[in-house]
C-alpha atoms as an extended CHARMM CRD file, in Angstrom:
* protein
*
       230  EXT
         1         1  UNK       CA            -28.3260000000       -0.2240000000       40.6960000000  PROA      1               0.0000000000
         2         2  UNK       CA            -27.5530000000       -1.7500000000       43.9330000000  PROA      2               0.0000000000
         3         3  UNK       CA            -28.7140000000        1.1780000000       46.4240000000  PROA      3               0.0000000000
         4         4  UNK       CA            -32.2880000000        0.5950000000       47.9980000000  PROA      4               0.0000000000
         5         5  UNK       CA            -34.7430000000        3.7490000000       47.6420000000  PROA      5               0.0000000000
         6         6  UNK       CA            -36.3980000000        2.5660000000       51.1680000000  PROA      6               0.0000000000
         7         7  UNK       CA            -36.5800000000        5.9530000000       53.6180000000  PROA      7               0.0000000000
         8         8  UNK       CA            -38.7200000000        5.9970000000       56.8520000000  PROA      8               0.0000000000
         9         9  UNK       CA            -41.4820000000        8.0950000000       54.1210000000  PROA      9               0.0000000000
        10        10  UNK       CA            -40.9150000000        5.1390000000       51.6060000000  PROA      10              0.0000000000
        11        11  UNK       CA            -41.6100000000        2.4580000000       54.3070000000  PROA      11              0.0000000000
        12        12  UNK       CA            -44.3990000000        0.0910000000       53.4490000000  PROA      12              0.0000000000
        13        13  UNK       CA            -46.5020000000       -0.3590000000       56.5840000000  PROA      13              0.0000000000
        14        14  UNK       CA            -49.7300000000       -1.8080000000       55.3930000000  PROA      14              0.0000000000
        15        15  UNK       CA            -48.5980000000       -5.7270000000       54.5420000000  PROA      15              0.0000000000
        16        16  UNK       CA            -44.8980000000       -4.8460000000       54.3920000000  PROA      16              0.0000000000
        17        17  UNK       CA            -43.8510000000       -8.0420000000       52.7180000000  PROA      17              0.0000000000
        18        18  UNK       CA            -45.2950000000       -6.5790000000       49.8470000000  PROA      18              0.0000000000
        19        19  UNK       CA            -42.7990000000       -3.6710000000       49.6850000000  PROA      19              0.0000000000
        20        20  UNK       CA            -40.1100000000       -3.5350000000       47.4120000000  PROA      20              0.0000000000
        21        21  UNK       CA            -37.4670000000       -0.9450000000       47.5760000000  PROA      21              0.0000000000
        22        22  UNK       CA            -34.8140000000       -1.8600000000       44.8230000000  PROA      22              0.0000000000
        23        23  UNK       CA            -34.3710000000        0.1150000000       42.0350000000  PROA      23              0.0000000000
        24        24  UNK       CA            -34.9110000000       -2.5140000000       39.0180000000  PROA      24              0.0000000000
        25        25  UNK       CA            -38.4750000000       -3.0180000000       40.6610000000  PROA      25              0.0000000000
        26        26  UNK       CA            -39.8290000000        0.2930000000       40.3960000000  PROA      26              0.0000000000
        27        27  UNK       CA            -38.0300000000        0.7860000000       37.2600000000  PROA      27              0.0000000000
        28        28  UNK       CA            -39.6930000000       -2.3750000000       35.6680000000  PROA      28              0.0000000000
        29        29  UNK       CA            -43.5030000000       -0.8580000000       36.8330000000  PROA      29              0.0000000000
        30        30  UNK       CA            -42.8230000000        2.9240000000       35.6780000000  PROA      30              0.0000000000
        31        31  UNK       CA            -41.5570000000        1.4730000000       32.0990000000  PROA      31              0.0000000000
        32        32  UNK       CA            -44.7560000000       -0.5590000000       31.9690000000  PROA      32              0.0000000000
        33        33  UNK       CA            -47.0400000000        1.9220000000       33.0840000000  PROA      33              0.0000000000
        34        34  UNK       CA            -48.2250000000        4.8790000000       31.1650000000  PROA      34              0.0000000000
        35        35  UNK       CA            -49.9940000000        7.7130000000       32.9650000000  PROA      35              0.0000000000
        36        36  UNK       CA            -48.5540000000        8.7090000000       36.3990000000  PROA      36              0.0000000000
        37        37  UNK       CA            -50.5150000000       10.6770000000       39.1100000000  PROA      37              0.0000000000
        38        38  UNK       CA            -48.5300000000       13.4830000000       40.8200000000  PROA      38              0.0000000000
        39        39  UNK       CA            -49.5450000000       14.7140000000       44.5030000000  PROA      39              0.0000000000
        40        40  UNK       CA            -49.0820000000       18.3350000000       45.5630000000  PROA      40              0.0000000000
        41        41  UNK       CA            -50.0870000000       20.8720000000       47.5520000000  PROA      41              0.0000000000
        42        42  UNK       CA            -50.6900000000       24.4890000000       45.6170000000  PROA      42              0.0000000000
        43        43  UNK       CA            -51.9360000000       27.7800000000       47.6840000000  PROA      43              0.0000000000
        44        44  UNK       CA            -52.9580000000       25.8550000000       50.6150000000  PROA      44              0.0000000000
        45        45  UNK       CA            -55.0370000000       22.8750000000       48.4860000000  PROA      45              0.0000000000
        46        46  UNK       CA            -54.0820000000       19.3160000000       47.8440000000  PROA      46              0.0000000000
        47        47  UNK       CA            -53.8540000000       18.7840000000       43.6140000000  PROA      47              0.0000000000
        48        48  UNK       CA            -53.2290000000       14.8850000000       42.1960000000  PROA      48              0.0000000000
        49        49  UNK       CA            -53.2050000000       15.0780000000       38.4680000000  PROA      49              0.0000000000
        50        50  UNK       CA            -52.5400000000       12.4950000000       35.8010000000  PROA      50              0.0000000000
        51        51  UNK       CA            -49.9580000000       12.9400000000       33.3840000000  PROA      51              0.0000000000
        52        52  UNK       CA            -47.5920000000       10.8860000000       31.1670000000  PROA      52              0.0000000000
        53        53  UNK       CA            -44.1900000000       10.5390000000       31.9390000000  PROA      53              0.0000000000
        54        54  UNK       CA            -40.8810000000        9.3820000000       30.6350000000  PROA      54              0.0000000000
        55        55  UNK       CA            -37.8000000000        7.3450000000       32.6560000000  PROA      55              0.0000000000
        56        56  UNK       CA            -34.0510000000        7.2910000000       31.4910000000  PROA      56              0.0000000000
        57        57  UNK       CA            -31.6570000000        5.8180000000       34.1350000000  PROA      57              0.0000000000
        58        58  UNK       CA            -32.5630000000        7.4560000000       37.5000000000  PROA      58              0.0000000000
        59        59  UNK       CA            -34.5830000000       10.1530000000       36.5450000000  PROA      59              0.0000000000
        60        60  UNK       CA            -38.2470000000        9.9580000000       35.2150000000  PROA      60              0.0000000000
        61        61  UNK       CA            -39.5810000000       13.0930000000       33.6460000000  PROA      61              0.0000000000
        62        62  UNK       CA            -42.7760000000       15.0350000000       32.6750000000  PROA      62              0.0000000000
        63        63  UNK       CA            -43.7550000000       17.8280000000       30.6040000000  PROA      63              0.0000000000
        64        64  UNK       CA            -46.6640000000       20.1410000000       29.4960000000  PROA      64              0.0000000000
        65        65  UNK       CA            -46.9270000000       24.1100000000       28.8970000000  PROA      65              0.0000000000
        66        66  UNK       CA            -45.2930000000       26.5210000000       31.0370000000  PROA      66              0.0000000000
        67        67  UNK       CA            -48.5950000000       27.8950000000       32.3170000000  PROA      67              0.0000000000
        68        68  UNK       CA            -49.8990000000       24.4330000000       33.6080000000  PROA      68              0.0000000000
        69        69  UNK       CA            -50.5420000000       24.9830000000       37.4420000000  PROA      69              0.0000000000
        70        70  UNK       CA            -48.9490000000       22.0730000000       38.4430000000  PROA      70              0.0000000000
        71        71  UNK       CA            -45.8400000000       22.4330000000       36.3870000000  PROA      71              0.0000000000
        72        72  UNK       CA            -45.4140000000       26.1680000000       37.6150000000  PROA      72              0.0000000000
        73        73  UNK       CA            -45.6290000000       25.1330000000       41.2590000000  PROA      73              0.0000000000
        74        74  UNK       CA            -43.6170000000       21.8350000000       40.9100000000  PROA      74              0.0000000000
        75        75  UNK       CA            -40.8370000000       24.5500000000       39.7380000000  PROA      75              0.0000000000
        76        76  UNK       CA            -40.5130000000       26.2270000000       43.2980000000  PROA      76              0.0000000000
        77        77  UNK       CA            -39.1020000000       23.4630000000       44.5000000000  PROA      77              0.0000000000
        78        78  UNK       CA            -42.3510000000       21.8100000000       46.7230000000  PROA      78              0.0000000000
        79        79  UNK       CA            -42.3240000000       17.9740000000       47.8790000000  PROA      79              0.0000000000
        80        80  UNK       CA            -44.2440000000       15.9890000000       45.6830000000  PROA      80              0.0000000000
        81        81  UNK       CA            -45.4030000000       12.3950000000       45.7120000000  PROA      81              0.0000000000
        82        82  UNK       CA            -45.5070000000       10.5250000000       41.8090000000  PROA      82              0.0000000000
        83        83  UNK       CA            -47.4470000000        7.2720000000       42.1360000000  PROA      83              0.0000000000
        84        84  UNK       CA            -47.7790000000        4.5620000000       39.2040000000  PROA      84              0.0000000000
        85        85  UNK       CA            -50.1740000000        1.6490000000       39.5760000000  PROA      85              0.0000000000
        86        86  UNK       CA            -50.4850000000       -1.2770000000       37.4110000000  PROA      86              0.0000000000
        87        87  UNK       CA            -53.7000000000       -3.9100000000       37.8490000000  PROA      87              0.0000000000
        88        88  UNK       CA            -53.1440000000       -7.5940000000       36.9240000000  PROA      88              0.0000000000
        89        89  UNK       CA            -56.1720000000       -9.2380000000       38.4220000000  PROA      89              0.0000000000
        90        90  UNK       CA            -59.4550000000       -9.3810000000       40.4680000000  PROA      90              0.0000000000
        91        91  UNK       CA            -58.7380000000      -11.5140000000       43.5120000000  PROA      91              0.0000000000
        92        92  UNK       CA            -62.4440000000      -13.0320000000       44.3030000000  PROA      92              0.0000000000
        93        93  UNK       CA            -62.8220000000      -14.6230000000       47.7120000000  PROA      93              0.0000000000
        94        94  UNK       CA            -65.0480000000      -16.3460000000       49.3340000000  PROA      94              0.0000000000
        95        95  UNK       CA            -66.2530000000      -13.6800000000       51.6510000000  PROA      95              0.0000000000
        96        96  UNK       CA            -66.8230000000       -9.9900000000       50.6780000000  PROA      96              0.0000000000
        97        97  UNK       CA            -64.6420000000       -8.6720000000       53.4140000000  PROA      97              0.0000000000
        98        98  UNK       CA            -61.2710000000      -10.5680000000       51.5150000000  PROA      98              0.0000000000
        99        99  UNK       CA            -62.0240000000       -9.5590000000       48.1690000000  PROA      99              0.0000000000
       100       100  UNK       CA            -58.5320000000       -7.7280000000       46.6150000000  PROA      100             0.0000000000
       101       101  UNK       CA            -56.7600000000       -7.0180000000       43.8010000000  PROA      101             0.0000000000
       102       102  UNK       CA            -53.3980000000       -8.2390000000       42.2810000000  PROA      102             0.0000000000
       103       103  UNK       CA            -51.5870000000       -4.9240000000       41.3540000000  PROA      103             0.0000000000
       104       104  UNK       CA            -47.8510000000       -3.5960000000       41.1100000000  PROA      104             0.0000000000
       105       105  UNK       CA            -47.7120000000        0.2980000000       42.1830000000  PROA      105             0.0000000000
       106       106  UNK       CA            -44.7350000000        2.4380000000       42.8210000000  PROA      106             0.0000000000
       107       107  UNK       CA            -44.3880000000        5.8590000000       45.1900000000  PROA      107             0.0000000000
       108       108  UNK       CA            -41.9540000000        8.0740000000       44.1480000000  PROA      108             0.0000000000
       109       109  UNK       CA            -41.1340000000       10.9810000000       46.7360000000  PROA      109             0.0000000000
       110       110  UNK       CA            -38.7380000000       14.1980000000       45.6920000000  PROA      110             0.0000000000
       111       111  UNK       CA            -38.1470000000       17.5920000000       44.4050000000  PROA      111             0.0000000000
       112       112  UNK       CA            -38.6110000000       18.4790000000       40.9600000000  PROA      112             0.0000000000
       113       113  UNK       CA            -35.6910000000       20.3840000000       38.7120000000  PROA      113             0.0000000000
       114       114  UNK       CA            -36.0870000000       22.1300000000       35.3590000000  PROA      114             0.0000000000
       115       115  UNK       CA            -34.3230000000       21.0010000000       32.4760000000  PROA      115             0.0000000000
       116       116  UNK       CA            -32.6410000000       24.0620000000       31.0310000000  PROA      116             0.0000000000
       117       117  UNK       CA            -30.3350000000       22.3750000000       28.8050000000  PROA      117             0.0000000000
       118       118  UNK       CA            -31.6980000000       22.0480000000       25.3280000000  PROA      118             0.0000000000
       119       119  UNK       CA            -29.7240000000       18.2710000000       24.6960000000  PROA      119             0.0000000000
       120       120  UNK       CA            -31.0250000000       17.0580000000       28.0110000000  PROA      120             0.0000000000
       121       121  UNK       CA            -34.3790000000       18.6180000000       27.1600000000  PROA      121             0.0000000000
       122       122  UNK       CA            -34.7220000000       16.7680000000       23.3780000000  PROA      122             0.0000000000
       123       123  UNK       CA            -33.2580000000       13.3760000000       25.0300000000  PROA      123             0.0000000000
       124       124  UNK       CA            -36.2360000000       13.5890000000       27.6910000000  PROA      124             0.0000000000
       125       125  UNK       CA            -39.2140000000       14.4580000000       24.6720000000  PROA      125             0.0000000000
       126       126  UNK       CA            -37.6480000000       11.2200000000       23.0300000000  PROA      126             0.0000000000
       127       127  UNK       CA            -37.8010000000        9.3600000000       26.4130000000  PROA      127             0.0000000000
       128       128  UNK       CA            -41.5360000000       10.4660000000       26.4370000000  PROA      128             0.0000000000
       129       129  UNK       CA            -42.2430000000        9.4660000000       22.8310000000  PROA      129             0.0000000000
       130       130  UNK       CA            -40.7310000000        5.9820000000       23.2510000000  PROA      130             0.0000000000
       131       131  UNK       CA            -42.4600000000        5.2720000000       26.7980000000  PROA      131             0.0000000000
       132       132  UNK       CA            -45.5530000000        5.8100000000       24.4730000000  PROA      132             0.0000000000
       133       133  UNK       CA            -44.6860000000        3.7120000000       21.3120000000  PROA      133             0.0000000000
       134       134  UNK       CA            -41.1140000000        2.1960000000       20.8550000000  PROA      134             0.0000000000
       135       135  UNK       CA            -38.9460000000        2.9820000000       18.1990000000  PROA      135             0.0000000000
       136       136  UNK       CA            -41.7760000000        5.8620000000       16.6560000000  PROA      136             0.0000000000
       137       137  UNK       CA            -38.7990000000        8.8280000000       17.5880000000  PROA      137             0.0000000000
       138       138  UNK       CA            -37.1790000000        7.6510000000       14.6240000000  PROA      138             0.0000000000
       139       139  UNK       CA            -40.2780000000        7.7410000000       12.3630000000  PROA      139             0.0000000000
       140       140  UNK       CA            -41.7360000000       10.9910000000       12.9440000000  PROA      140             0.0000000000
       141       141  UNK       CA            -40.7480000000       14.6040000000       12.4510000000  PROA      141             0.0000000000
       142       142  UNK       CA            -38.1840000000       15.9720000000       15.8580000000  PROA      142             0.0000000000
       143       143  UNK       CA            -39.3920000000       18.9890000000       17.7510000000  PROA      143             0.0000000000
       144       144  UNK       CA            -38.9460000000       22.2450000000       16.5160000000  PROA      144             0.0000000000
       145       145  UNK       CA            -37.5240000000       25.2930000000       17.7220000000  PROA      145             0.0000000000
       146       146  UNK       CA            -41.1440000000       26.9800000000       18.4880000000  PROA      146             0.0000000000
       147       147  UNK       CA            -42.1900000000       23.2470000000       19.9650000000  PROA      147             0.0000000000
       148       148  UNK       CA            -39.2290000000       23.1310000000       22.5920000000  PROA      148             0.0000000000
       149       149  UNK       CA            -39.7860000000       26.7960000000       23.3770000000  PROA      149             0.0000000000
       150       150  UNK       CA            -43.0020000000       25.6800000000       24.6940000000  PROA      150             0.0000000000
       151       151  UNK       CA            -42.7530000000       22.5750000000       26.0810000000  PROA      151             0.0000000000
       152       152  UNK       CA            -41.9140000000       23.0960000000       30.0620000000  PROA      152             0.0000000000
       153       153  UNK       CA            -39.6740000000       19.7170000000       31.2080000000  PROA      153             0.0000000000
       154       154  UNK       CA            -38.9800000000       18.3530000000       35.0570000000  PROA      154             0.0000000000
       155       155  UNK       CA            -37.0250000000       15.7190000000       35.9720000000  PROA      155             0.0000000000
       156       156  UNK       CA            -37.4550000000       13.9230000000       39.3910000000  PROA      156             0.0000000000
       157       157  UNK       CA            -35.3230000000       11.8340000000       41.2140000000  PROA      157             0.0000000000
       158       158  UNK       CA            -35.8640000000        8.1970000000       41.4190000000  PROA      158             0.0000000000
       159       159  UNK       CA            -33.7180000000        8.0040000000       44.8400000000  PROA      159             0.0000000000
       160       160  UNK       CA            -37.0710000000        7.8100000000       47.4310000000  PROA      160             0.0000000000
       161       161  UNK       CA            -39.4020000000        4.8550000000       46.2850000000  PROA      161             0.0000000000
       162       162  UNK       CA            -41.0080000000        2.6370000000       46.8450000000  PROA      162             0.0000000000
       163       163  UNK       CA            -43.3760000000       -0.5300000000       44.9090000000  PROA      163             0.0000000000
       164       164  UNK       CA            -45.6230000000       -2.8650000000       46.5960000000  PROA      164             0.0000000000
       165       165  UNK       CA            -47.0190000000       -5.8270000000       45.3460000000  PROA      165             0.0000000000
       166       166  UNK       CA            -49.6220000000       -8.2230000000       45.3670000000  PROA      166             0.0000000000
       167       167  UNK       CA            -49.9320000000      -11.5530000000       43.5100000000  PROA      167             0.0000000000
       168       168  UNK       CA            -51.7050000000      -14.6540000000       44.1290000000  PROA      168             0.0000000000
       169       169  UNK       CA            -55.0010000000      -16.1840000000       45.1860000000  PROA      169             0.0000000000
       170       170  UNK       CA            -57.0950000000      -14.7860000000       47.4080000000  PROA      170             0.0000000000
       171       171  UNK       CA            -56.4170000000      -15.4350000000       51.3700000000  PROA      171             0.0000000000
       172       172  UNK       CA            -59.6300000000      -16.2390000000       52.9240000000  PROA      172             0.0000000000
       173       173  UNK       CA            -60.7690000000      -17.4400000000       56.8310000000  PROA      173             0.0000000000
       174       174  UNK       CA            -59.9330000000      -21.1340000000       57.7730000000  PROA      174             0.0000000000
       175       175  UNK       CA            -63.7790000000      -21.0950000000       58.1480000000  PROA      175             0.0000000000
       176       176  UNK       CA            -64.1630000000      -19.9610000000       55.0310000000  PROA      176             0.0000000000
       177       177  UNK       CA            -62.8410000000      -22.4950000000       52.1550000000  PROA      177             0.0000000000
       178       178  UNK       CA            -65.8420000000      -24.7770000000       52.9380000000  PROA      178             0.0000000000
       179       179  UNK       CA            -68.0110000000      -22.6950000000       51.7420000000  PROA      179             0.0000000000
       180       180  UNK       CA            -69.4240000000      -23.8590000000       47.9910000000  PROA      180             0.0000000000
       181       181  UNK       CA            -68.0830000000      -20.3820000000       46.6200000000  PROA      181             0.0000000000
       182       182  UNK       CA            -66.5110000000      -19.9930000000       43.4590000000  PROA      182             0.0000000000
       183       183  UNK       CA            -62.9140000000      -18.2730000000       44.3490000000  PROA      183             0.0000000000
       184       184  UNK       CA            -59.7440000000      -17.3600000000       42.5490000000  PROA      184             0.0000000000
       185       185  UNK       CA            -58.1300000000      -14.6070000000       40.5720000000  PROA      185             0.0000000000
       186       186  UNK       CA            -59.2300000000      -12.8860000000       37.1260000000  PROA      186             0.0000000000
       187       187  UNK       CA            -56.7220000000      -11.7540000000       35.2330000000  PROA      187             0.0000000000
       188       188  UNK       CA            -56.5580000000       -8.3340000000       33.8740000000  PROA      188             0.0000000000
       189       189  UNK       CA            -54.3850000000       -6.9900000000       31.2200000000  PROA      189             0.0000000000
       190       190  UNK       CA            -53.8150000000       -4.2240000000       28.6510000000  PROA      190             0.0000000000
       191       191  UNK       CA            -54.2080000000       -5.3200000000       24.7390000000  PROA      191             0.0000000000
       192       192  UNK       CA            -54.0150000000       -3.5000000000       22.0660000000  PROA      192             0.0000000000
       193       193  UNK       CA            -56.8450000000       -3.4110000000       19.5100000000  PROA      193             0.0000000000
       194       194  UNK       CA            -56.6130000000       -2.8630000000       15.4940000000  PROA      194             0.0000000000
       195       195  UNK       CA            -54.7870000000        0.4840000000       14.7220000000  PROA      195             0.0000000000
       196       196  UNK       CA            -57.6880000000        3.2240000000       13.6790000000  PROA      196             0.0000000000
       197       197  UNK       CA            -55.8860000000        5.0300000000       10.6590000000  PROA      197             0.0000000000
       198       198  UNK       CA            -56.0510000000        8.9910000000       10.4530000000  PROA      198             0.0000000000
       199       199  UNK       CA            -59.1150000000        9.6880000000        8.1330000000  PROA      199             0.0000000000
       200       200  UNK       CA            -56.5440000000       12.1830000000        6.6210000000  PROA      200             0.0000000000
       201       201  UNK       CA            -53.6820000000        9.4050000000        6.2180000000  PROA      201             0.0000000000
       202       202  UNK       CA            -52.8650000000        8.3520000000        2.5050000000  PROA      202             0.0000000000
       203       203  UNK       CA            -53.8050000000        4.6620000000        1.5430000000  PROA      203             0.0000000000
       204       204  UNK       CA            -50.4230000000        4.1330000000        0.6920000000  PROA      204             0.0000000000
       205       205  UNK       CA            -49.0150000000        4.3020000000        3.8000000000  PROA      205             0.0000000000
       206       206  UNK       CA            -48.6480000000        1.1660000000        5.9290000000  PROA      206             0.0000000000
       207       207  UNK       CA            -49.3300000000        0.6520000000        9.5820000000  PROA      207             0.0000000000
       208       208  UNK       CA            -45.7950000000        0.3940000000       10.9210000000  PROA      208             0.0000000000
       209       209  UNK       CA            -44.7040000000       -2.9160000000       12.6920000000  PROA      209             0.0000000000
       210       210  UNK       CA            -43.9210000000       -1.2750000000       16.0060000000  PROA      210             0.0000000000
       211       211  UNK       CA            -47.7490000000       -0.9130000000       15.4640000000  PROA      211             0.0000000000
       212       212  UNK       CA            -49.0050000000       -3.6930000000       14.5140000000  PROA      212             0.0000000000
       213       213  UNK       CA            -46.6820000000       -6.1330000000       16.9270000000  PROA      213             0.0000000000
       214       214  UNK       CA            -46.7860000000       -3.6780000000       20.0590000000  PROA      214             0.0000000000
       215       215  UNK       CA            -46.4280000000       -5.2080000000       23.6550000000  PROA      215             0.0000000000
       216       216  UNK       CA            -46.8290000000       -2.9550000000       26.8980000000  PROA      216             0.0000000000
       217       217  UNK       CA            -44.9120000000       -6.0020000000       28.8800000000  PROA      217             0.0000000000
       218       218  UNK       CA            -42.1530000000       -6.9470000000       26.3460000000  PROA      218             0.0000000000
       219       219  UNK       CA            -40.8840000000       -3.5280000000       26.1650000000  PROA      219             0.0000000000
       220       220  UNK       CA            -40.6500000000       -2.7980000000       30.0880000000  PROA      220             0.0000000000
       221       221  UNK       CA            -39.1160000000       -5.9230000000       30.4210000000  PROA      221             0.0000000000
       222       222  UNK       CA            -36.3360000000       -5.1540000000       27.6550000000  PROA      222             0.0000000000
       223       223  UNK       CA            -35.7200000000       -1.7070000000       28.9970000000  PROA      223             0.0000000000
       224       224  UNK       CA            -35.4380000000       -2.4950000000       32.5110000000  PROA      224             0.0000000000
       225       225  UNK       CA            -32.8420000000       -5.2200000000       31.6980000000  PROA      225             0.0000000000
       226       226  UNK       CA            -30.9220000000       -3.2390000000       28.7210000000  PROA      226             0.0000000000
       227       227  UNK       CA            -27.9690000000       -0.1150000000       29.7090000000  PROA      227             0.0000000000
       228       228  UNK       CA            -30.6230000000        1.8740000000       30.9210000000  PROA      228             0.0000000000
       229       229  UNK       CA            -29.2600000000        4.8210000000       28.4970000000  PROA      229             0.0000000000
       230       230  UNK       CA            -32.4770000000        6.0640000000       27.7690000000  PROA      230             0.0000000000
């Protein structure tokens, strides 16, 4: 997708080199990351509130029960503002003041839509159940009739965004890199431990290889670059 998402709201101010406002950017960070934060403002007071979240193509989506406060007031049709932040390091300087982090975050701006349409609203639970784990749609049991009655679905937009970006070594004063200080980056990163079987699980049944082999980077990277289908 060639069009950028930059708007005068989307515009990175603070160290603008580090925005980025093409579309296979922010796609790349909300496939890697799992828990958005969505910003609104309900009966006068400000509300940001974590929730997972699903993308296929141009549209990311969340869910949760119809009488979730946030979901009922995203569905008159307010501005919101769905941020996604990934940390990859601890930049250590050699002064306190230059201290940083190496991160990748997106800002998503827009207007929230119900999905109505019962094929739309199954393709987006899938989306959500592969953001989580790929490929475990296929291995579990589909949502039922009850189960889609009360699951309420959005989609957003992705056509207002922006990510920023930080990499690299810390940027300290001239002054400064004679001092006998220990400086560089730390690298942070999400691994996965050894799977924790359900006490109720029969012996007999294996720990699937999605499991056992599963990689939070990998699988952005693949679904960024693939059809983008979903």
């Amino acid at each position: 997708m060639e069009t950028s998402l930059k708007t005068a709201t989307t515009q990175v101010n603070r160290a603008p080199k580090r925005g980025h406002y093409d579309f296979e950017t922010v796609a790349q960070i909300l496939d890697e990351g799992l828990v958005c934060h969505i910003g609104f403002v309900a009966e006068g007071k400000p509300f940001v509130i974590p929730t997972a979240y699903g993308r296929i193509g141009d549209k990311v989506y969340i869910h949760g029960a119809p009488a979730s406060r946030m979901l009922k007031s995203l569905l008159t049709g307010i501005d919101i503002c769905l941020t996604v932040t990934l940390l990859d390091g601890l930049v250590l300087a050699r002064s306190a003041y230059h201290h940083s982090m190496n991160y990748r975050s997106v800002v998503l701006f827009g207007q929230a839509r119900a999905v109505t349409e019962t094929q739309e609203k199954m393709t987006a639970l899938k989306a959500f159940t592969e953001h989580v784990m790929p490929g475990r749609w296929d291995d579990v049991r589909s949502p039922n009739t009850a189960e889609l009655a009360a699951t309420l679905v959005l989609s957003l937009p992705i056509a207002e965004a922006s990510a920023k970006i930080r990499t690299g070594p810390p940027i300290d004063n001239a002054a400064d890199y004679d001092l006998p200080v220990w400086a560089g980056v730390l690298p942070l990163m999400s691994i996965p431990g050894q799977p924790i079987a359900d006490p109720k699980l029969p012996e007999e049944i294996a720990i699937p290889k999605n499991v056992v082999h599963y990689d939070r980077n990998l699988y952005s990277r693949h679904r960024t670059h693939s059809n983008d289908d979903g």
